[in-house]
TORLO-680408 format. One record per residue: residue number from 1; y, x, z of N, C-alpha, C in turn; residue in three letters. Coordinates in pm, whole numbers, plus 50000, padded with zeros to 5 digits. Atoms other than C-alpha are relative to their C-alpha. Layout:
BEGIN
   num     n.v     n.u     n.w    ca.v    ca.u    ca.w     c.v     c.u     c.w   residu
   NUM       Y       X       Z       Y       X       Z       Y       X       Z      Ala
...
END
This chain:
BEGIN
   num     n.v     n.u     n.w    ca.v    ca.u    ca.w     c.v     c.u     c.w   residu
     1   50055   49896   49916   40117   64226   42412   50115   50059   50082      Unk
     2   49957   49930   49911   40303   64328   42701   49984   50196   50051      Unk
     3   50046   49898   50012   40395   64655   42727   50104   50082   50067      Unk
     4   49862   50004   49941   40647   64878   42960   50113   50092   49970      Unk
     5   49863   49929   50067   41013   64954   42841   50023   50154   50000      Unk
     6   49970   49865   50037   40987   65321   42921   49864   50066   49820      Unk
     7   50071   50006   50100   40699   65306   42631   50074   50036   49866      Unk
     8   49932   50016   50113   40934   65200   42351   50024   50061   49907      Unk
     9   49964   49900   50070   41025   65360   42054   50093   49979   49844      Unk
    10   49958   50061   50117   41233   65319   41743   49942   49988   49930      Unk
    11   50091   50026   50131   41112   65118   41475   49875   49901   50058      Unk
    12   50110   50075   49922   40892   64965   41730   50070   49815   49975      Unk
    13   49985   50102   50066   40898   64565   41704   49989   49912   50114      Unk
    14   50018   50063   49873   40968   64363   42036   50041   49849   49967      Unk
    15   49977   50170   50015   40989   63947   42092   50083   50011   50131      Unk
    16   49897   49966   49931   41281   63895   42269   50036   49811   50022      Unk
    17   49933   50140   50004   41331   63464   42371   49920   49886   49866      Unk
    18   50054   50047   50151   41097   63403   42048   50039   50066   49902      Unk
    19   49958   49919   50121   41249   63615   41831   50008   50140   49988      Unk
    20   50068   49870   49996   41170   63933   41672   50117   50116   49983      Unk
    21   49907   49890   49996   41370   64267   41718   49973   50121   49954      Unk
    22   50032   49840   50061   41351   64625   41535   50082   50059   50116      Unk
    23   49937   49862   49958   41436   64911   41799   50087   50082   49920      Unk
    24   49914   49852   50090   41736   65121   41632   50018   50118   50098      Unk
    25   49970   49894   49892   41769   65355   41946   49913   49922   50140      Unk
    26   50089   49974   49872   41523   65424   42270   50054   50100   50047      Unk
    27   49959   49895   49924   41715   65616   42533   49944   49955   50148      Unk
    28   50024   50014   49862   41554   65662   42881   50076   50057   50081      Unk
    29   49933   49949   49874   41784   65720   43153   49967   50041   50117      Unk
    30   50099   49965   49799   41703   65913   43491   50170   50047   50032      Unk
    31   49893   49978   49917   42037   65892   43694   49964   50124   50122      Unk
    32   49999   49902   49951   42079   66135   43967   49902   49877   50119      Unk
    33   50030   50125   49893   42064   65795   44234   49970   49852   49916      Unk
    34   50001   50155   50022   41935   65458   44133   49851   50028   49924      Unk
    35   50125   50025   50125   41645   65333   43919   50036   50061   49866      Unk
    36   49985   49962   50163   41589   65510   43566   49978   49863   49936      Unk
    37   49982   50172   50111   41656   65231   43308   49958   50065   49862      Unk
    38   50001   49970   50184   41576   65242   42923   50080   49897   49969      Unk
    39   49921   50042   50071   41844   65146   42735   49931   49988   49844      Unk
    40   49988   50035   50172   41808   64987   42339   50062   49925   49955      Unk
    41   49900   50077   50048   41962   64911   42103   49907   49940   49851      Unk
    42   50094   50096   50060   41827   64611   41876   50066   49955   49875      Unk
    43   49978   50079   50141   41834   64443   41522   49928   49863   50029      Unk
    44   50081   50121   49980   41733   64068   41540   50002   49985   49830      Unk
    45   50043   50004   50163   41520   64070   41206   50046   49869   49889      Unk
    46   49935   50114   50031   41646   63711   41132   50079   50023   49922      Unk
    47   49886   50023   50047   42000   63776   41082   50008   50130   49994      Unk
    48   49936   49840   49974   42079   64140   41157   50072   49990   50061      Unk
    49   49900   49941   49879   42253   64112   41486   49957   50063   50063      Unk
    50   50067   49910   49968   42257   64376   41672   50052   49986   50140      Unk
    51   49930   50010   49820   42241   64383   42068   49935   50106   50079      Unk
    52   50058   49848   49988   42192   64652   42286   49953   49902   50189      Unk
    53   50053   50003   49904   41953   64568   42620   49937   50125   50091      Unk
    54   50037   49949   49941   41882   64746   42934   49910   49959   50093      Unk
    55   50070   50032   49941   41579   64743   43111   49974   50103   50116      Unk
    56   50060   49879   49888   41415   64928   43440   49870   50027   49928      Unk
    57   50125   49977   50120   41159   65147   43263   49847   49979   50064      Unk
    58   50141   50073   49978   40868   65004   43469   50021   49815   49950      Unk
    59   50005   50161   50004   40987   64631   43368   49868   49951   49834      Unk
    60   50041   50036   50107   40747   64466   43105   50062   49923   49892      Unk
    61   49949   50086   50157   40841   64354   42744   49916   49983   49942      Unk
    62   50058   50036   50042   40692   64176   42528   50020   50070   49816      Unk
    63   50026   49960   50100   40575   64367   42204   49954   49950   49913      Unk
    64   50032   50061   50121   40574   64204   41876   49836   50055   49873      Unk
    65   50055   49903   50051   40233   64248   41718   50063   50015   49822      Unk
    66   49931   49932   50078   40307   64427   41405   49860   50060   49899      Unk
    67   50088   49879   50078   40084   64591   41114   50062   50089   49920      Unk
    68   49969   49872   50026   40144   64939   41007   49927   49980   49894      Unk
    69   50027   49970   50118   40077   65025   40637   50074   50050   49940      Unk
    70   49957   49901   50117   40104   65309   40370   50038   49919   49928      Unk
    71   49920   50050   50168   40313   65253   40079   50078   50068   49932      Unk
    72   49924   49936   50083   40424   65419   39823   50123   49967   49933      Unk
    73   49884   50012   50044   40796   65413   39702   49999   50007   49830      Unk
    74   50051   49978   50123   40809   65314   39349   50148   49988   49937      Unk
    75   49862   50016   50031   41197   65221   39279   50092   49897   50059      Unk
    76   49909   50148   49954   41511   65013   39407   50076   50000   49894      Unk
    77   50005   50086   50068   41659   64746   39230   50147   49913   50099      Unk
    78   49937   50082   49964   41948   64477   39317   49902   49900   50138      Unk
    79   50057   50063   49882   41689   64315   39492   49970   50078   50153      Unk
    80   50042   49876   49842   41590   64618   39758   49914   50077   49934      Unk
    81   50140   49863   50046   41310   64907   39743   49855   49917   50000      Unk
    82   50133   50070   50029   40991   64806   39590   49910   50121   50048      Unk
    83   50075   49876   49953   40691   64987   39758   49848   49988   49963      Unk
    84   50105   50051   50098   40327   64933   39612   49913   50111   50119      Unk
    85   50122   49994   49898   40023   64930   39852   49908   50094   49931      Unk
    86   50050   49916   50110   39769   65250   39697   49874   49948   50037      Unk
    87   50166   49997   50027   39462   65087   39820   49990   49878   49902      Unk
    88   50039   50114   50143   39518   64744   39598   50105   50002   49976      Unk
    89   49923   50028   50090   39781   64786   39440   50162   49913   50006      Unk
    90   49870   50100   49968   40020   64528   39589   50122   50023   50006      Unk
    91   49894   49970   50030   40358   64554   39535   50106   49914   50118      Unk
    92   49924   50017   49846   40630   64514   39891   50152   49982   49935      Unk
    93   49862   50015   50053   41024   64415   39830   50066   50013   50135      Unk
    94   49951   50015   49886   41173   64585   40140   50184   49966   49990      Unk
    95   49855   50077   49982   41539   64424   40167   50111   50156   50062      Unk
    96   49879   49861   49938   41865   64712   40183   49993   49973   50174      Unk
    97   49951   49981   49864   41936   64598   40545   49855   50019   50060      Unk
    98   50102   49937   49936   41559   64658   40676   49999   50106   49967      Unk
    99   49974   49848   49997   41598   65009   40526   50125   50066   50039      Unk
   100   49835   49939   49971   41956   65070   40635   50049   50123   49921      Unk
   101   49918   49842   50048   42090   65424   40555   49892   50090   49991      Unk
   102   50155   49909   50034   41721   65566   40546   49989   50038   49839      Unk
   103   50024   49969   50140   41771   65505   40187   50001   50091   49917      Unk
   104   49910   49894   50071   41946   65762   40059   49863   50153   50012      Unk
   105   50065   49904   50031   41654   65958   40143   49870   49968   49902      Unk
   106   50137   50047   50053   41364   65772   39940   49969   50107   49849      Unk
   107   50064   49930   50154   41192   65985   39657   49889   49906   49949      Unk
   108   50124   50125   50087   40959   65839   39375   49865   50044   50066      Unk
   109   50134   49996   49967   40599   65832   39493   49992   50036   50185      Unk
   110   50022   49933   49822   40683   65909   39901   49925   49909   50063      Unk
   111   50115   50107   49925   40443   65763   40126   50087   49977   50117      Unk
   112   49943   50032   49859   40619   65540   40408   49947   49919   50090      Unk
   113   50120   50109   49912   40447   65313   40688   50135   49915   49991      Unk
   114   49926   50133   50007   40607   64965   40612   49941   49909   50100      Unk
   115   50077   50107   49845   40551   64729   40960   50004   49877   49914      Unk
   116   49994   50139   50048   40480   64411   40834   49920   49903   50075      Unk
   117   50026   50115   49918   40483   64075   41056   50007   49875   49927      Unk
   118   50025   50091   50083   40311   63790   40884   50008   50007   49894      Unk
   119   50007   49986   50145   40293   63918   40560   50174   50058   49944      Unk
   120   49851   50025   50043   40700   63977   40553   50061   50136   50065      Unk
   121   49946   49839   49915   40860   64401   40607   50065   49958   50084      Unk
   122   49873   50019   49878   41033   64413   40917   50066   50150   50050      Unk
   123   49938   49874   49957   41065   64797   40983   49928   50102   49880      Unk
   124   50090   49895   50112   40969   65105   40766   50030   50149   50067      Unk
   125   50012   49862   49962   40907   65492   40903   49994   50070   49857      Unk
   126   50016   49904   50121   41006   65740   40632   49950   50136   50060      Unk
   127   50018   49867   49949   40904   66101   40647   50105   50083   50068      Unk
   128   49898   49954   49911   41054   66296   40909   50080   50098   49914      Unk
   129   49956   49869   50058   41108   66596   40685   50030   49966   49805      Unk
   130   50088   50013   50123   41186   66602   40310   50074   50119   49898      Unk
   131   49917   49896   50067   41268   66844   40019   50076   50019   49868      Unk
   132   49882   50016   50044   41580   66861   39858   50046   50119   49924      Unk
   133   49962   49869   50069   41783   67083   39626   50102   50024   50022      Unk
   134   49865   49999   49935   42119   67193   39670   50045   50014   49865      Unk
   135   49904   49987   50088   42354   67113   39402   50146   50049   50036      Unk
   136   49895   49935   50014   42676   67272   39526   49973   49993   50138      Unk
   137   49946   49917   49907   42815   67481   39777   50088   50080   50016      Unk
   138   49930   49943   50002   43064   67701   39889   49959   50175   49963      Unk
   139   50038   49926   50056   43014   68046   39748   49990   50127   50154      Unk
   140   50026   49903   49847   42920   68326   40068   50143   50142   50024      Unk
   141   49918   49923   49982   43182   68493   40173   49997   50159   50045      Unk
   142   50048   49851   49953   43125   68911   40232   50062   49986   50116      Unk
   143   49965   50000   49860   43120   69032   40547   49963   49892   50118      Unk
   144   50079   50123   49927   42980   68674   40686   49881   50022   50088      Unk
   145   50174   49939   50011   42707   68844   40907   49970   49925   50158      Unk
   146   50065   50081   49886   42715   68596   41224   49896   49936   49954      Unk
   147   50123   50065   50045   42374   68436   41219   50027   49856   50009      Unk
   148   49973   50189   49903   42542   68069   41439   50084   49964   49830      Unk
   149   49903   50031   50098   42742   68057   41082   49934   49906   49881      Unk
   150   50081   50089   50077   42649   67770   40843   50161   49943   49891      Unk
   151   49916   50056   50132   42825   67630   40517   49985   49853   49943      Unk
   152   50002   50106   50019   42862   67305   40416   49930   49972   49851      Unk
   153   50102   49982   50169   42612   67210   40061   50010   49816   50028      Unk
   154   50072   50149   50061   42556   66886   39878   49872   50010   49929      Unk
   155   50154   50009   50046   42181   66806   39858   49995   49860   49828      Unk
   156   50021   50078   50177   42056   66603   39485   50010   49869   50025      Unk
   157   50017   50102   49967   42043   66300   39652   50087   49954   50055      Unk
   158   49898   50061   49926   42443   66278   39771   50003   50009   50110      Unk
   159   50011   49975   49823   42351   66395   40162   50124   50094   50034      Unk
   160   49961   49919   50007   42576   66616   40291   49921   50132   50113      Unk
   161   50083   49915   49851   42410   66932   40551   50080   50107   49979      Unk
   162   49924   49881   49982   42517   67257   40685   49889   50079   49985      Unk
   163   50140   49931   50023   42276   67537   40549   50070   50156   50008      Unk
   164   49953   49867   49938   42294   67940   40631   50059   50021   49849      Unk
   165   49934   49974   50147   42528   68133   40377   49911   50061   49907      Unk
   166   50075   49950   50150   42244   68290   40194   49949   49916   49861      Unk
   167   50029   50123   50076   42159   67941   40052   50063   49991   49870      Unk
   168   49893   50019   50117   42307   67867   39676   49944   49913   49905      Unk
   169   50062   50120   50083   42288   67608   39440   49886   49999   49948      Unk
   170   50113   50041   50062   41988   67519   39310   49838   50053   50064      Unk
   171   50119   49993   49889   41799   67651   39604   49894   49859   50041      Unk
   172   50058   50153   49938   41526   67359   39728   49957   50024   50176      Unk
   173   49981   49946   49836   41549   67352   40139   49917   49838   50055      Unk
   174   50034   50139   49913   41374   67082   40375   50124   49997   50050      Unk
   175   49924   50124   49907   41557   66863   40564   50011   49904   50068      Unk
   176   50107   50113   49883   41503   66625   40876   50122   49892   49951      Unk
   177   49979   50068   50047   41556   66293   40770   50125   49959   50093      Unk
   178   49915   50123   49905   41693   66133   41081   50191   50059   50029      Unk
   179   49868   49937   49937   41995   66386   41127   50081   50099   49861      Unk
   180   49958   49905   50130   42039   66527   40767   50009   50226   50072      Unk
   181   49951   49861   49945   42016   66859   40948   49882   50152   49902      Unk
   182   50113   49945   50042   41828   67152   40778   49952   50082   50075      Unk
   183   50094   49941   49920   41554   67329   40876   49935   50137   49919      Unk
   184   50021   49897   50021   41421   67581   40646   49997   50001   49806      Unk
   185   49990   50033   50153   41432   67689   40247   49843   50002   49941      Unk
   186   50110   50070   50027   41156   67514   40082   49881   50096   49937      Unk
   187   50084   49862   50057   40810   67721   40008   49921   49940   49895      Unk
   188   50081   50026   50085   40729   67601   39730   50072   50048   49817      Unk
END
């Protein structure tokens, strides 16, 4: 399915010469003078090389079809993250390098959309947001009363983020996946 480059999106799944590519980055460019281009940058699912193409964002590409499906995270293993289908049951073996560095955020039971082309993962969308605890931090210093002021914490899961000084260990705070950045302390 043809479809055009300003479209694109990470995680998205393009055919590139016959062969299939994961989006790691979709940047659209609008120069001051010239044609706006979309720039990406690519994984060839094969091997894992990675190449970065620019297109004019009216040019057409060819879009890998792709099926989207829930799956629940059930544990990783030497082999990769096993993810288990909740309407039958089926059980997924997504490979470390199709999850890259996403990992580090996986919890037991999280629901993720696993793309799968021909029966075989090729990309996986985790939750944008997720919630975390803070096992250490630096202790708040008095007098600290700028609001722009943030402290450095280690979340349970080895992340590192910058969270306001009222924060303290064993607080539980969201956190956006893609940028480890936080966002607010958790209401629950």
């Amino acid at each position: 399915m043809k479809v055009i480059a300003s479209s694109l999106r990470k995680g998205n799944i393009v055919d590139k010469d016959g062969k299939l590519y994961v989006i790691l980055t979709a940047e659209n460019i609008h120069p001051g003078k010239g044609t706006p281009v979309t720039q990406l940058d690519m994984r060839r699912i094969s091997d894992g090389v990675k190449i970065s193409e620019r297109y004019r964002t009216t040019e057409q590409v060819e879009r890998a079809y792709v099926e989207d499906r829930d799956f629940n995270f059930l544990y990783s293993d030497g082999e990769g993250h096993h993810f288990m289908n909740p309407e039958n049951y089926d059980q997924v073996v997504v490979p470390a390098d199709v999850m890259g560095d996403q990992a580090i955020w996986l919890q037991e039971n999280m629901t993720c959309v696993v793309s799968m082309h021909e029966g075989v993962p090729v990309a996986i969308q985790i939750p944008a947001r997720v919630t975390l605890e803070i096992t250490q931090t630096e202790p708040t210093m008095k007098g600290q009363t700028a609001s722009s002021s943030y402290k450095p914490a280690m979340l349970s899961n080895g992340a590192r983020t910058m969270v306001p000084p009222h924060i303290g260990p064993g607080t539980r705070v969201v956190v956006m996946t893609e940028d480890s950045s936080y966002v607010e302390r958790a209401k629950d």
